[in-house]
C-alpha positions in Angstrom: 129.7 408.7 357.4 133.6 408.3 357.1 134.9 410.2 353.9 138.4 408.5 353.7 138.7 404.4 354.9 141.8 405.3 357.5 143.5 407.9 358.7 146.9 407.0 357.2 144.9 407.3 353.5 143.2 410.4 354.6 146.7 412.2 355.7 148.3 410.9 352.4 145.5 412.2 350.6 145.3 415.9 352.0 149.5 415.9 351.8 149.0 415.6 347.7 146.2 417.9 347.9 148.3 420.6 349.1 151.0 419.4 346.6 149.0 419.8 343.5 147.5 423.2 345.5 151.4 424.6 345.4 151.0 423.7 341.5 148.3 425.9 340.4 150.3 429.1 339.8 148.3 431.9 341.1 148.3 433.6 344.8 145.3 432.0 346.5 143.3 431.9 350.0 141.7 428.6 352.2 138.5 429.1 353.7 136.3 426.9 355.7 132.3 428.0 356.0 130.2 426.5 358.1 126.9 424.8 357.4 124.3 422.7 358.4 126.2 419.9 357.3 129.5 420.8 359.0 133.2 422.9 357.3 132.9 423.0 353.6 136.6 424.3 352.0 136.3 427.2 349.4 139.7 427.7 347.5 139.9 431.5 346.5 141.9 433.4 343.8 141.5 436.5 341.5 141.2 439.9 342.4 138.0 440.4 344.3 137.0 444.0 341.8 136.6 441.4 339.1 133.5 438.7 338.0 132.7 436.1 340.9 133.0 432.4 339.4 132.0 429.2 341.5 133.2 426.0 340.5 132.2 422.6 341.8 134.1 419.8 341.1 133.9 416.1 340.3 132.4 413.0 342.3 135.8 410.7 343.6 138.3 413.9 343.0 138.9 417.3 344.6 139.5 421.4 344.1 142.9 421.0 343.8 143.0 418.5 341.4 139.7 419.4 339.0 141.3 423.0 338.9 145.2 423.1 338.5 144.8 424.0 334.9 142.7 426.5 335.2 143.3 428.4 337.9 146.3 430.7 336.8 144.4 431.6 333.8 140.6 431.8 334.7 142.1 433.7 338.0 142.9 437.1 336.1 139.7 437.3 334.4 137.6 436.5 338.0 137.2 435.9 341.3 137.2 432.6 341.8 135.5 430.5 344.8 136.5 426.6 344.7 134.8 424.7 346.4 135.0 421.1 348.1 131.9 419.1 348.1 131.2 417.9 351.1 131.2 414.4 351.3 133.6 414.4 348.9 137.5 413.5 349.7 138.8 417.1 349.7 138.8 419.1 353.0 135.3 419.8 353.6 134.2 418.2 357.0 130.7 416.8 357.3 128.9 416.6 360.3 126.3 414.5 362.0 123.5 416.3 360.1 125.3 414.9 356.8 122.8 412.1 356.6 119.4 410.7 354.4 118.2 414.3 354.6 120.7 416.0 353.2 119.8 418.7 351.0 122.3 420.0 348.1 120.2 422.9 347.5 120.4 424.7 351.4 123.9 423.4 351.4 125.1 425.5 348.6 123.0 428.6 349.6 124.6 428.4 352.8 128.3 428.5 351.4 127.2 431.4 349.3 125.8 433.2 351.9 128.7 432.4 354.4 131.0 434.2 351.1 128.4 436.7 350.5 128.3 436.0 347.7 124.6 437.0 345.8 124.7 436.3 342.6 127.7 434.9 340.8 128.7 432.8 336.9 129.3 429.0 337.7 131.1 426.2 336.4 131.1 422.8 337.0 133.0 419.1 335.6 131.2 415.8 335.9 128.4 415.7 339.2 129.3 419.4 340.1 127.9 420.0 336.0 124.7 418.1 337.4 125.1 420.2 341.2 125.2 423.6 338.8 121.7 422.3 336.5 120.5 421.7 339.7 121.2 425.0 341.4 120.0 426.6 338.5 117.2 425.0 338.5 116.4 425.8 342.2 117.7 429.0 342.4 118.0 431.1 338.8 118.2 434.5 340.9 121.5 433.5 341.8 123.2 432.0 338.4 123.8 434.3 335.8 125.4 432.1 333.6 126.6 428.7 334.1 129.0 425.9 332.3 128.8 422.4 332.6 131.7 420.5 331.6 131.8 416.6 331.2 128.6 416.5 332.0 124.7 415.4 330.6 121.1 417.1 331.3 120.0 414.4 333.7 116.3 414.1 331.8 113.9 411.1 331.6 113.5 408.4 333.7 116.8 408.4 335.1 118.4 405.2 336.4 120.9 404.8 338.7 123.5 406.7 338.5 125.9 403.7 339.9 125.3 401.6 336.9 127.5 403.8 334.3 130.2 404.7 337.1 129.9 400.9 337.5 130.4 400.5 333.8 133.0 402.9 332.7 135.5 402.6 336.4 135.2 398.9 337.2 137.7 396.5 337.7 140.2 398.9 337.5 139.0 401.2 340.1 138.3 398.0 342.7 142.2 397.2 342.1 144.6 400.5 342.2 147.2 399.1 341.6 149.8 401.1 339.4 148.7 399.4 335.9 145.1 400.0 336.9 145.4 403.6 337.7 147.3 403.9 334.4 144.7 401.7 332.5 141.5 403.6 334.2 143.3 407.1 333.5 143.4 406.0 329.5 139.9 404.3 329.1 137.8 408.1 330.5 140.1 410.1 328.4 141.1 411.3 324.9 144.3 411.0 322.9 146.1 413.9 325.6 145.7 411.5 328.3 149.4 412.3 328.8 148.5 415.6 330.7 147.4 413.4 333.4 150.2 410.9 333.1 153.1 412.7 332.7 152.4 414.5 336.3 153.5 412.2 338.7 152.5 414.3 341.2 148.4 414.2 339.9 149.1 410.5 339.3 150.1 410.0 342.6 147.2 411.6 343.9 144.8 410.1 341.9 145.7 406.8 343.3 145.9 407.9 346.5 141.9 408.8 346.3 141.1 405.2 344.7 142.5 403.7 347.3 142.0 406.0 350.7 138.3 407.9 349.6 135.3 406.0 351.1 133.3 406.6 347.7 130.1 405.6 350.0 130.3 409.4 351.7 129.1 410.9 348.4 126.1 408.7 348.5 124.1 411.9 350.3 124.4 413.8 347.5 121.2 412.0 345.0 120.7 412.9 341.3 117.1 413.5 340.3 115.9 413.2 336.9 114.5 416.9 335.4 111.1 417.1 333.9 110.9 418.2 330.4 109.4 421.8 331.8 112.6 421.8 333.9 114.8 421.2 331.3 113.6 423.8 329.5 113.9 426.3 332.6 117.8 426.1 332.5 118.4 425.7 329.0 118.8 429.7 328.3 121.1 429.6 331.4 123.4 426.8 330.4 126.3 425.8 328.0 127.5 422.2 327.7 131.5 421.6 326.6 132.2 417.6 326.0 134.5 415.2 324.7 133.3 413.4 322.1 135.6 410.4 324.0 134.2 410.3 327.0 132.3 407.6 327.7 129.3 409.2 329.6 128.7 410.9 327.0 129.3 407.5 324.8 126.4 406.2 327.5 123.7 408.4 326.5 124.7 412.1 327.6 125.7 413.2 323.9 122.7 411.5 323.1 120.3 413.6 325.7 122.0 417.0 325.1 121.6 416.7 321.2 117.4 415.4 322.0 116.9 418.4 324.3 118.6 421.1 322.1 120.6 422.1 324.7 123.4 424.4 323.7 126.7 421.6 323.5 129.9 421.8 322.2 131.4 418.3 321.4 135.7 418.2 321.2 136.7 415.5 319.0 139.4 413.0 320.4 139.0 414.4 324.0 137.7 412.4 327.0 136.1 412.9 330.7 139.1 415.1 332.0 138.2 417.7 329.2 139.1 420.6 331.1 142.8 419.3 331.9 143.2 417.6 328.2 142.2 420.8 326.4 142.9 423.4 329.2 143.9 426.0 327.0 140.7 425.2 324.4 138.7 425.3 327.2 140.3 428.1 329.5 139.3 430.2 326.3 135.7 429.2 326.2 134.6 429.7 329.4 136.3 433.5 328.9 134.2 434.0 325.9 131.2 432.2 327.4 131.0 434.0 330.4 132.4 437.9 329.8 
């Protein structure tokens, strides 16, 4: 499966990744751990006496983009591990074996074990808030706390999980053109949409992944609907922060977290990006969350 649709989208891509990288403002380390499934890249930062936190990011986006403001701050309170899905269109490398059969579950334990890393607090935006419920679900030994940002319990008979992407990113994300990118960037966020679009450089790079990222390489990676019993496994383990603007959670994910009593904050006025529109807010809470 090819992550990025050429070469000339896939250098362009990785150039701005290490652009926004050189914008997080805090000393970090690259590492590349081997799977079954081929290189997966971990971003690390903080001193390594203090809390271990994994974070997973987005589907369609990367580390260095979910995290660049976070990083400096949530750095001097842990030791971070950031890490690329693979299949996704930062610089994790997927092998042949990163098929059908792919398993999320032996994927992750393997980059944990390859960072010796036992037990650790997670965090997660968008799909890596569903690959942290998931995780926890699978393995609770390993999680002591987790938070899932932009994100929904998957419960019921889920659907598809194309038809709401399909919903919320389409036409604009068919056509990147500048106005698109512009137009897409406003309809998932809140009113501080401006964080996004007043960085040309994370503009630049979100384009760059509309247009380059072969959104068919994530397609491995399936969401499975929880059973009630399942649901109520994680819920002890799990805090929800969304915008009341975003419109997943405008779909049906406020919606399931309010049904299933999960524990959810809501921000008014703030969108899908929630962790870049009210970084400081939200910097804050996952501190008080998870120490």
């Amino acid at each position: 499966m090819k992550v990025y649709k050429s070469e000339a989208g896939k250098e362009k891509i990785q150039q701005s990744y290490d652009k926004l990288l050189s914008q997080w403002g805090c000393d970090k380390t690259e590492l590349d751990i081997r799977t079954t499934y081929g290189s997966t890249h971990v971003i690390e930062c903080g001193d390594s006496k203090l809390p271990t936190l994994v974070l997973f990011h987005g589907v369609g986006d990367d580390s260095a983009l979910m995290w660049i403001f976070n990083a400096a701050f949530l750095s001097k309170h842990f030791h971070i591990f950031a890490i690329d899905t693979i299949g996704g269109p930062g610089k994790s490398i997927p092998n042949e074996n990163y098929n059908k059969n792919f398993d999320d579950i032996l994927w992750i334990d393997q980059v944990l074990d390859g960072l010796k890393i036992e037990k650790a607090f997670f965090a997660g935006v968008s799909n890596g808030g569903y690959l942290l419920q998931y995780y926890t679900l699978k393995r609770p030994e390993r999680i002591i706390k987790g938070i899932s940002m932009a994100s929904a319990v998957p419960a019921g008979k889920r659907k598809s999980p194309i038809l709401p992407l399909i919903k919320v990113f389409f036409p604009e994300a068919l056509f990147p053109s500048d106005k698109n990118v512009l137009k897409l960037m406003k309809k998932i966020c809140g009113k501080n949409y401006h964080v996004f679009t007043d960085n040309s450089d994370i503009m630049f790079h979100w384009k760059s992944l509309l247009q380059g990222f072969n959104n068919m390489a994530m397609g491995f990676h399936k969401v499975r609907a929880f059973t009630d019993e399942e649901i109520d496994s994680i819920r002890e383990k799990i805090i929800y922060l969304a915008g009341d603007e975003d419109p997943f959670q405008k779909l049906g994910g406020k919606a399931a977290l309010q049904s299933y009593r999960m524990k959810a904050v809501f921000y008014p006025e703030a969108g899908h990006g929630l962790n870049h529109e009210l970084a400081e807010e939200i910097n804050q809470k996952i501190l008080e969350e998870l120490k």
